[in-house]
C-alpha positions in Angstrom: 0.0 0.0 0.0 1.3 3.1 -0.8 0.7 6.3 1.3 1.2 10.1 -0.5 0.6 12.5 1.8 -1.3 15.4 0.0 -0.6 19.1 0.4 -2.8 20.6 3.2 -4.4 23.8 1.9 -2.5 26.6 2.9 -5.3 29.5 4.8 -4.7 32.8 6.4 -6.6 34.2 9.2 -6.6 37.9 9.1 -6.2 40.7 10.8 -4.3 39.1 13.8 -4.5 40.5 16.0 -8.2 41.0 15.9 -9.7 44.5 17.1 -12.7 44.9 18.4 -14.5 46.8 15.2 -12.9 44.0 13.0 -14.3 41.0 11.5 -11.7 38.2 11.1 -11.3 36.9 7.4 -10.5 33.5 6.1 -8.7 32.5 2.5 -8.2 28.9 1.6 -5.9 28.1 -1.5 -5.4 24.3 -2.1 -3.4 22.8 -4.8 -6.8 20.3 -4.7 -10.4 20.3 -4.2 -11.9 20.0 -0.8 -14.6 19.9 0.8 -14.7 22.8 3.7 -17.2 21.5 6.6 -17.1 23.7 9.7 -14.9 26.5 11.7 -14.9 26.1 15.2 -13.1 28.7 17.6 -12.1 27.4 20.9 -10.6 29.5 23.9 -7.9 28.3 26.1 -9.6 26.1 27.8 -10.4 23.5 25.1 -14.2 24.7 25.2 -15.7 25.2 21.6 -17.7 28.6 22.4 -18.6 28.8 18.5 -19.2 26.5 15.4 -19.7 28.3 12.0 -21.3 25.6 8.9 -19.5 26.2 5.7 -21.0 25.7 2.1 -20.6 21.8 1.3 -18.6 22.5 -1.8 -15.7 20.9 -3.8 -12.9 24.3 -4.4 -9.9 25.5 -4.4 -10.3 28.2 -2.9 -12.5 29.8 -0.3 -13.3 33.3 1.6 -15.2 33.4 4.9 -15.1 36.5 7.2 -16.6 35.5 11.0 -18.1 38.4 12.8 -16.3 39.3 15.8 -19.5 39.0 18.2 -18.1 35.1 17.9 -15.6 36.3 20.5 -17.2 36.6 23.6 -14.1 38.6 25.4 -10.9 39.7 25.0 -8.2 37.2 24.7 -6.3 34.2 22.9 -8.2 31.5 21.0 -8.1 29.0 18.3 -9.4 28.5 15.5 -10.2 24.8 13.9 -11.0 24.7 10.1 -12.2 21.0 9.3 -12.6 19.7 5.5 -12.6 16.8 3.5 -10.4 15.6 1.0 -10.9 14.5 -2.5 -10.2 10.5 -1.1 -12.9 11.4 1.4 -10.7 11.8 4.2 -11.3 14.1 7.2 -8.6 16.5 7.9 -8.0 19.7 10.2 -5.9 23.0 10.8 -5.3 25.0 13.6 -4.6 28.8 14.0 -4.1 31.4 16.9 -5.7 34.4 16.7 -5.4 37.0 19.7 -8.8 38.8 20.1 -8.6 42.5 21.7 -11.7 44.3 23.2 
């Protein structure tokens, strides 16, 4: 059996860090076609305090801008983008993004 890892899609979260008048952007650019399911943003504790649905769609690229009312205060949190792969596979990426009131 032979095992290629794929590229990941490469994404940028922006502005970081996030002011409090700001609405925090996504791009996605993939050398293949996913499948984008969900952002989540977590805070430090591991607790999910949001989960955003994306468009069930096969692309190569995508744009999403989350509102910053999905950050309930201040602080440092993370941000989980989960998407499935042309094989079907589930995969995920991670990303800090400091959040200032």
């Amino acid at each position: 059996v032979e095992d290629e890892l794929l590229p990941q899609p490469g994404w940028m979260l922006y502005p970081n860090p996030l002011k409090y008048q700001e609405d925090l952007k996504l791009s996605l650019s993939s050398k293949q076609a996913i499948s984008p399911q969900t952002i989540s943003i977590y805070n430090l504790k591991g607790q999910r305090i949001a989960t955003h649905k994306l468009p069930i769609q096969h692309t190569k690229d995508l744009f999403f801008t989350l509102k910053n009312s999905s950050f309930p205060a201040s602080g440092i949190y993370f941000v989980r983008f989960d998407y499935i792969d042309q094989a079907g596979k589930s995969h995920h990426q991670t990303s800090k993004i400091t959040y200032l009131r």
